[in-house]
PQR file with spaces between the fields and no chain letter, atoms N, CA, C, O and H, PARSE charges and radii, in Angstrom:
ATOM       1  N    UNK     1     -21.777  -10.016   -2.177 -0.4000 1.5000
ATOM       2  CA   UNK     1     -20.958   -8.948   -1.664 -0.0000 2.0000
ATOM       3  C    UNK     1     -20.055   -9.533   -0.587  0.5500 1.7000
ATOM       4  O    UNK     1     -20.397  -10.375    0.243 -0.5500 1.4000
ATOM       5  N    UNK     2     -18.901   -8.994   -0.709 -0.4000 1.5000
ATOM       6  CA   UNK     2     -17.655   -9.255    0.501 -0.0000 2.0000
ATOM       7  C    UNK     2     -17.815   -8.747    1.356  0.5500 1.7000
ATOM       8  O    UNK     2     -18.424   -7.707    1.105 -0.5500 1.4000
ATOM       9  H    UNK     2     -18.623   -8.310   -1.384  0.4000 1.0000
ATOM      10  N    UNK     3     -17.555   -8.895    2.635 -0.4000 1.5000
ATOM      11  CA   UNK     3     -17.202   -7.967    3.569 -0.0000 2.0000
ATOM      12  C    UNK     3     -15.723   -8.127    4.317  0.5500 1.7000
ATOM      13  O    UNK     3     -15.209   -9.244    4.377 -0.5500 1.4000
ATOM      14  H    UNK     3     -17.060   -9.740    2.839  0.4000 1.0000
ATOM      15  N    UNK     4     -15.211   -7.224    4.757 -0.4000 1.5000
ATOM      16  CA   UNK     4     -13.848   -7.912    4.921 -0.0000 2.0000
ATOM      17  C    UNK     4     -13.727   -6.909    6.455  0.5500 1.7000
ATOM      18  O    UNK     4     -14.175   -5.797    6.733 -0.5500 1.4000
ATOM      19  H    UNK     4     -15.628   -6.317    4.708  0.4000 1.0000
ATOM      20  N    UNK     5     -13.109   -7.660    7.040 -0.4000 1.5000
ATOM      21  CA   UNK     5     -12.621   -6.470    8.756 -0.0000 2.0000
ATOM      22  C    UNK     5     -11.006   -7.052    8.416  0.5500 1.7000
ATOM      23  O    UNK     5     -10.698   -8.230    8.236 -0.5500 1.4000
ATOM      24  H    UNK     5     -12.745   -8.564    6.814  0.4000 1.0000
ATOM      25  N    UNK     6      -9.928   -5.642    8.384 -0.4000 1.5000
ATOM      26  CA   UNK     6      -8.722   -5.584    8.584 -0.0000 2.0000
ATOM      27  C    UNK     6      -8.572   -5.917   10.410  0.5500 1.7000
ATOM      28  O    UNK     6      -9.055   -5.009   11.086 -0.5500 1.4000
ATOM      29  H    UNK     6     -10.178   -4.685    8.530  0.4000 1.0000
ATOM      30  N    UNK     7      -8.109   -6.819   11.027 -0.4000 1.5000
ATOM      31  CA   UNK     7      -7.199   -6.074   11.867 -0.0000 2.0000
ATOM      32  C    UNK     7      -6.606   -5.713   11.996  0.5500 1.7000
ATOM      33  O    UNK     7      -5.641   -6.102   11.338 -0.5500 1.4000
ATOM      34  H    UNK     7      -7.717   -7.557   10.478  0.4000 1.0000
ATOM      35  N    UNK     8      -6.327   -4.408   13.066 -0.4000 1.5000
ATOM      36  CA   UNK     8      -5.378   -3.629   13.332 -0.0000 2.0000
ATOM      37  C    UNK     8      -4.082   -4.518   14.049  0.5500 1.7000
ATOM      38  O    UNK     8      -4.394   -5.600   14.546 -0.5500 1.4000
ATOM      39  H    UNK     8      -7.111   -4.092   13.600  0.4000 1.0000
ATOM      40  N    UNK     9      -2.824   -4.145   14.107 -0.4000 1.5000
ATOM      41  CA   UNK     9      -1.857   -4.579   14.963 -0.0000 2.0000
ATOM      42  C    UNK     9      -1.105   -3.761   15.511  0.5500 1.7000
ATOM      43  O    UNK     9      -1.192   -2.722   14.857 -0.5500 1.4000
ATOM      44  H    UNK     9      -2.571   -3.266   13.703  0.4000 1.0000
ATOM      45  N    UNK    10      -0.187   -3.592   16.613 -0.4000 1.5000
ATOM      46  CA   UNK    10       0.234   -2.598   17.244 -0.0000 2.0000
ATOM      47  C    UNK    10       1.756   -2.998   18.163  0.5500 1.7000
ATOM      48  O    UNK    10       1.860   -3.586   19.240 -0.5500 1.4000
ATOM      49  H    UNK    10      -0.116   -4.436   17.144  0.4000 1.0000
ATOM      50  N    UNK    11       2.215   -2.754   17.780 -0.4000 1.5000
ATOM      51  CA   UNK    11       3.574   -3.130   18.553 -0.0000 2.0000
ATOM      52  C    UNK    11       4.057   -1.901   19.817  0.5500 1.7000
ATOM      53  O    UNK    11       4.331   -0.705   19.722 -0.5500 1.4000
ATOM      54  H    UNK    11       2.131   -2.276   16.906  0.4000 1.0000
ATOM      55  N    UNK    12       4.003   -2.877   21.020 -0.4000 1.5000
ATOM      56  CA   UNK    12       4.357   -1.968   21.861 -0.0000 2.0000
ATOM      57  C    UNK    12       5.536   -2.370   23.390  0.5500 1.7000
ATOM      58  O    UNK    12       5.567   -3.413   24.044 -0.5500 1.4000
ATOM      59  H    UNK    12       3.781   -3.849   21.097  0.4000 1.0000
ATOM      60  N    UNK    13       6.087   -1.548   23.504 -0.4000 1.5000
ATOM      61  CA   UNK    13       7.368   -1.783   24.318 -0.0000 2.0000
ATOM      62  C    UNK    13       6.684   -2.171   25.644  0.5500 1.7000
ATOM      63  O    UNK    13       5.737   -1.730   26.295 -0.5500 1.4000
ATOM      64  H    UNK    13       6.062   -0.701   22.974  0.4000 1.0000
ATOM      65  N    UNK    14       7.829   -3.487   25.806 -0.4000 1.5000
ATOM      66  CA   UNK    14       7.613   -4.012   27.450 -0.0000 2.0000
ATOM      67  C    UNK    14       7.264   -2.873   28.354  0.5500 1.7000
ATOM      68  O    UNK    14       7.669   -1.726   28.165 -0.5500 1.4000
ATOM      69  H    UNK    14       8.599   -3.846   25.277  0.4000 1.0000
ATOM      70  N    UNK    15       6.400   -3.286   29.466 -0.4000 1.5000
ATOM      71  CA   UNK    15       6.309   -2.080   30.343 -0.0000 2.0000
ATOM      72  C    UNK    15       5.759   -0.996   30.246  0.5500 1.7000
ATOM      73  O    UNK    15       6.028   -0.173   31.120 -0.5500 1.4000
ATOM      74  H    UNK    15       6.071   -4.218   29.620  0.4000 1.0000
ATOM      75  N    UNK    16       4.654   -0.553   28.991 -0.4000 1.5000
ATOM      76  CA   UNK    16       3.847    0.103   28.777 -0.0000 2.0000
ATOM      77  C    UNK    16       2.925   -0.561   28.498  0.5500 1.7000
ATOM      78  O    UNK    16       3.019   -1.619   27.876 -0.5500 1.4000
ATOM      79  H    UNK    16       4.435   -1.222   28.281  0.4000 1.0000
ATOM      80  N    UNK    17       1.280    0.217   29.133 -0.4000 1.5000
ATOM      81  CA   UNK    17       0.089   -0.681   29.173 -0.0000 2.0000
ATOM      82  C    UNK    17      -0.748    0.806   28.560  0.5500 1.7000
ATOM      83  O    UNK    17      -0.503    1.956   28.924 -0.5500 1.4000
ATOM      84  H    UNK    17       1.204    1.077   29.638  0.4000 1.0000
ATOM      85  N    UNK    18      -1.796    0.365   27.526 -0.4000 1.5000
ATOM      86  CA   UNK    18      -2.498    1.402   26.186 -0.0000 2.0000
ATOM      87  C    UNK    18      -3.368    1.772   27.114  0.5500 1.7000
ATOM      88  O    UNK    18      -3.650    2.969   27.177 -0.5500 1.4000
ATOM      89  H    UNK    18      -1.995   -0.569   27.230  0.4000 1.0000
ATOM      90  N    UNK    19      -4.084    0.685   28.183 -0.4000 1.5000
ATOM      91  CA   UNK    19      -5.212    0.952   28.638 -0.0000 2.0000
ATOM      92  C    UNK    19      -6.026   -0.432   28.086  0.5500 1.7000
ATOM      93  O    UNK    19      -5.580   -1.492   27.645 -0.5500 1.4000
ATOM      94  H    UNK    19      -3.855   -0.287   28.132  0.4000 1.0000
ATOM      95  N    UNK    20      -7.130   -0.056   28.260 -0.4000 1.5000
ATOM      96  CA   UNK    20      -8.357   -1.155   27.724 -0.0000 2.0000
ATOM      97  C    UNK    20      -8.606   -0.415   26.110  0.5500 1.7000
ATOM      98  O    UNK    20      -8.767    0.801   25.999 -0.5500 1.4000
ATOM      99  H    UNK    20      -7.493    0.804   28.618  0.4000 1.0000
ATOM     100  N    UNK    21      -8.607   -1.421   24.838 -0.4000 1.5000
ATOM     101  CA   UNK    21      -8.633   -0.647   23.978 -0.0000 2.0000
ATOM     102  C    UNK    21     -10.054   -0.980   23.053  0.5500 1.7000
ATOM     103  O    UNK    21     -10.367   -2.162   22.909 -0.5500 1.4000
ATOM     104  H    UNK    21      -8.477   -2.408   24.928  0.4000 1.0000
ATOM     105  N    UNK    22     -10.824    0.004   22.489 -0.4000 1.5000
ATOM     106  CA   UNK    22     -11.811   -0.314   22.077 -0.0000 2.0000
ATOM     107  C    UNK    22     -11.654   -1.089   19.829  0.5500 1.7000
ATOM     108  O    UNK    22     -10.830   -0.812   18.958 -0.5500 1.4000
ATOM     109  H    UNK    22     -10.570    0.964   22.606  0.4000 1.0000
ATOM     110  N    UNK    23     -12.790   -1.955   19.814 -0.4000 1.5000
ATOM     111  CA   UNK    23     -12.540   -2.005   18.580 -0.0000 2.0000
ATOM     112  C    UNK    23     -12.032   -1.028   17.236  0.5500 1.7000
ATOM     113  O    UNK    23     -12.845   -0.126   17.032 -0.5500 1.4000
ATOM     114  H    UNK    23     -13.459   -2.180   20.522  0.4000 1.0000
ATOM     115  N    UNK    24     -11.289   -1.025   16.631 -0.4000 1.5000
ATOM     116  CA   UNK    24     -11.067    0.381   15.881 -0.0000 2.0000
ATOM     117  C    UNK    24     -11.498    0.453   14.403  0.5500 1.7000
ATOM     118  O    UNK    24     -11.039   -0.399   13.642 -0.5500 1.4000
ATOM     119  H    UNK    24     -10.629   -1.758   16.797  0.4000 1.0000
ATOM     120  N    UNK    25     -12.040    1.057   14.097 -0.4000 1.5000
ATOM     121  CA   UNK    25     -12.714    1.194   12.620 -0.0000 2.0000
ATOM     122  C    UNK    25     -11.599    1.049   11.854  0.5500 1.7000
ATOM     123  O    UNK    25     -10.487    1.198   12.361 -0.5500 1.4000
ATOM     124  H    UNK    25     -12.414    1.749   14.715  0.4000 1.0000
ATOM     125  N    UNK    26     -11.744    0.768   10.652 -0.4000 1.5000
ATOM     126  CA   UNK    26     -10.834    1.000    9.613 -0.0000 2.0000
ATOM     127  C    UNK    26     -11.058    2.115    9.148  0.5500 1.7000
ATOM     128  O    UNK    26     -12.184    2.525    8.866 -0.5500 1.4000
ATOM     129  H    UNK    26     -12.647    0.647   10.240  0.4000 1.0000
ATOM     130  N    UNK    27      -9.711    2.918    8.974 -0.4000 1.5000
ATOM     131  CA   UNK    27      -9.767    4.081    8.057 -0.0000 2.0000
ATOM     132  C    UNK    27      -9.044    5.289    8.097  0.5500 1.7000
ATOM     133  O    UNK    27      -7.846    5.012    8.025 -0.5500 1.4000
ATOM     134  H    UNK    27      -8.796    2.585    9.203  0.4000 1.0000
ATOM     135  N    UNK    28      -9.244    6.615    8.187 -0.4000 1.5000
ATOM     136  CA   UNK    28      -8.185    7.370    8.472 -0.0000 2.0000
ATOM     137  C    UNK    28      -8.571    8.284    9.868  0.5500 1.7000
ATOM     138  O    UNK    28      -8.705    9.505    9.948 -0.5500 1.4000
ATOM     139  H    UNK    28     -10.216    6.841    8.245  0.4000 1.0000
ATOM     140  N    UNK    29      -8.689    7.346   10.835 -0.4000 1.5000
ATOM     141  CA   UNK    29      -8.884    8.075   11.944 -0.0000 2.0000
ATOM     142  C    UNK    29      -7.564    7.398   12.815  0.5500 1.7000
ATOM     143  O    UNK    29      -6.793    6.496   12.488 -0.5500 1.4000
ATOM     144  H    UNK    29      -8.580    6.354   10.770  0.4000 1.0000
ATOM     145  N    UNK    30      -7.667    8.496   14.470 -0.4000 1.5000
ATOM     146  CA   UNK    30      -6.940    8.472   15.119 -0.0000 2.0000
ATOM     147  C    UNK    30      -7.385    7.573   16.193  0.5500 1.7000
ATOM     148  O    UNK    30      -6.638    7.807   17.144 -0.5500 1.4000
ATOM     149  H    UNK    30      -8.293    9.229   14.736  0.4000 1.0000
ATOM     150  N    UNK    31      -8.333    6.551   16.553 -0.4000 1.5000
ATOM     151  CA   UNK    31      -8.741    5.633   17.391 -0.0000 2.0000
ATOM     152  C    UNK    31      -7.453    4.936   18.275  0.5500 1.7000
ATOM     153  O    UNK    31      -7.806    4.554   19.391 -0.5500 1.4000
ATOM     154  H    UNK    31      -8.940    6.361   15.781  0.4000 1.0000
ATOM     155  N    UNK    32      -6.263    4.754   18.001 -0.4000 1.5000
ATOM     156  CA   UNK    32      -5.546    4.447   19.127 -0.0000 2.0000
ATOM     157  C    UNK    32      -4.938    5.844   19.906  0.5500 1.7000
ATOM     158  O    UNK    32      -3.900    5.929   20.561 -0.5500 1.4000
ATOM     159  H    UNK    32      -5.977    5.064   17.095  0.4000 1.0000
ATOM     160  N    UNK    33      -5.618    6.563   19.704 -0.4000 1.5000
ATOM     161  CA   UNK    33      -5.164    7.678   20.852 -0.0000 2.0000
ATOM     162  C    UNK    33      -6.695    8.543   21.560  0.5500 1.7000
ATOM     163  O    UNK    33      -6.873    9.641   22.088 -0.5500 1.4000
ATOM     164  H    UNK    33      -6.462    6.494   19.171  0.4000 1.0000
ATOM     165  N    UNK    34      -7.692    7.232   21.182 -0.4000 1.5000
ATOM     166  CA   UNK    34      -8.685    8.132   21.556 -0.0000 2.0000
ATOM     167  C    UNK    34      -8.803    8.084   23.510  0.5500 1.7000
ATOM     168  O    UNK    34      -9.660    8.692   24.150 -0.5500 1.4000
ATOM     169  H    UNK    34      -7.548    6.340   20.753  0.4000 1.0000
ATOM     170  N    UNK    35      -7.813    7.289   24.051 -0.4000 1.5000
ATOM     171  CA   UNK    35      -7.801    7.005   25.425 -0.0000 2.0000
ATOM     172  C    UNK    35      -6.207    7.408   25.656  0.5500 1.7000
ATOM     173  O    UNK    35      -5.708    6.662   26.499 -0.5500 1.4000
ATOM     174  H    UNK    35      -7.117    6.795   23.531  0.4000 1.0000
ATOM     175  N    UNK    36      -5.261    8.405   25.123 -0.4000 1.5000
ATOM     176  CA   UNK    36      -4.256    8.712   25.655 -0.0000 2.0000
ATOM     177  C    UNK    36      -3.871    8.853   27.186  0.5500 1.7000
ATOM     178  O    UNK    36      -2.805    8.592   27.743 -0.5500 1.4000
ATOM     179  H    UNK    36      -5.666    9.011   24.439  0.4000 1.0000
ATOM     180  N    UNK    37      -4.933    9.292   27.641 -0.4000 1.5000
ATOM     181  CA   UNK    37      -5.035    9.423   28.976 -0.0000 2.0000
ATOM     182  C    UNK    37      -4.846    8.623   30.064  0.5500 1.7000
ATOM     183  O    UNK    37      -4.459    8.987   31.174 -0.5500 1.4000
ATOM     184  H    UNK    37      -5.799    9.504   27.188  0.4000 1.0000
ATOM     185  N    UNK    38      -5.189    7.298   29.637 -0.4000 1.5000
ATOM     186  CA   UNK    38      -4.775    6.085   30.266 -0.0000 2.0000
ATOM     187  C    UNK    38      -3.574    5.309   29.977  0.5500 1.7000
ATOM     188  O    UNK    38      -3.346    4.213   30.490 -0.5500 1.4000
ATOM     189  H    UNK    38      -5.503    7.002   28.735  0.4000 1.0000
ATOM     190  N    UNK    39      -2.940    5.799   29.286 -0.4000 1.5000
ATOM     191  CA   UNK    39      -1.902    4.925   28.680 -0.0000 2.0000
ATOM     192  C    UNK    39      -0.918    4.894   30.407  0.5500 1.7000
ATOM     193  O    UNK    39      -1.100    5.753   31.271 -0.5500 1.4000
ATOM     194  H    UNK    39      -3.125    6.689   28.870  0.4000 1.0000
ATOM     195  N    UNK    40      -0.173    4.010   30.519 -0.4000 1.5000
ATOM     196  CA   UNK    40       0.737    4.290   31.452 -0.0000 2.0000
ATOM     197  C    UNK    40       2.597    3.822   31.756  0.5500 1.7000
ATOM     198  O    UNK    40       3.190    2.900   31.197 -0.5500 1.4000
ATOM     199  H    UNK    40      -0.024    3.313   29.818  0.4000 1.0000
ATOM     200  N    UNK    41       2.771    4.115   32.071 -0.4000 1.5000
ATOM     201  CA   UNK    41       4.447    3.225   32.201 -0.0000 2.0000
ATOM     202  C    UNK    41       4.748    2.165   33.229  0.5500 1.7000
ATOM     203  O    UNK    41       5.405    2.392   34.245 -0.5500 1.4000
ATOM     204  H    UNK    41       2.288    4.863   32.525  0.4000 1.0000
ATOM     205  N    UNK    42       4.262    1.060   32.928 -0.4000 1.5000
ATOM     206  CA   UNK    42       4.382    0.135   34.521 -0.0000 2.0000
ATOM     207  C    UNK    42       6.206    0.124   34.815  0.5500 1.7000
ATOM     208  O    UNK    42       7.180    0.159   34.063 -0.5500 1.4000
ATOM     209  H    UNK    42       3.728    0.876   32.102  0.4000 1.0000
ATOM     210  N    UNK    43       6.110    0.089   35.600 -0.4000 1.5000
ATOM     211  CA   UNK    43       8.029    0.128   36.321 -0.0000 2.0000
ATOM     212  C    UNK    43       8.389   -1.213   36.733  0.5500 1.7000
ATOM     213  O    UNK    43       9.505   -1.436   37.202 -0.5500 1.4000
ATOM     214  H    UNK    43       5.318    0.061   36.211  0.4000 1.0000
């Protein structure tokens, strides 16, 4: 049996920081917004 892990990739504009981001499952979930809250705009 195979096992395979996709990584994810994410492109994001200078000067914005996601936060600390946790590993993300594959599949049809919303895991890069499960910390919206932290996201921020550095200046």
């Amino acid at each position: 049996m195979w096992l395979a892990r996709i990584d994810h990739l994410y492109f994001v504009a200078d000067g914005v920081s996601l936060g600390e981001q946790p590993v993300h499952a594959h599949g049809h979930e919303w895991a890069l917004f499960n910390n919206i809250a932290d996201w921020r705009r550095e200046q």
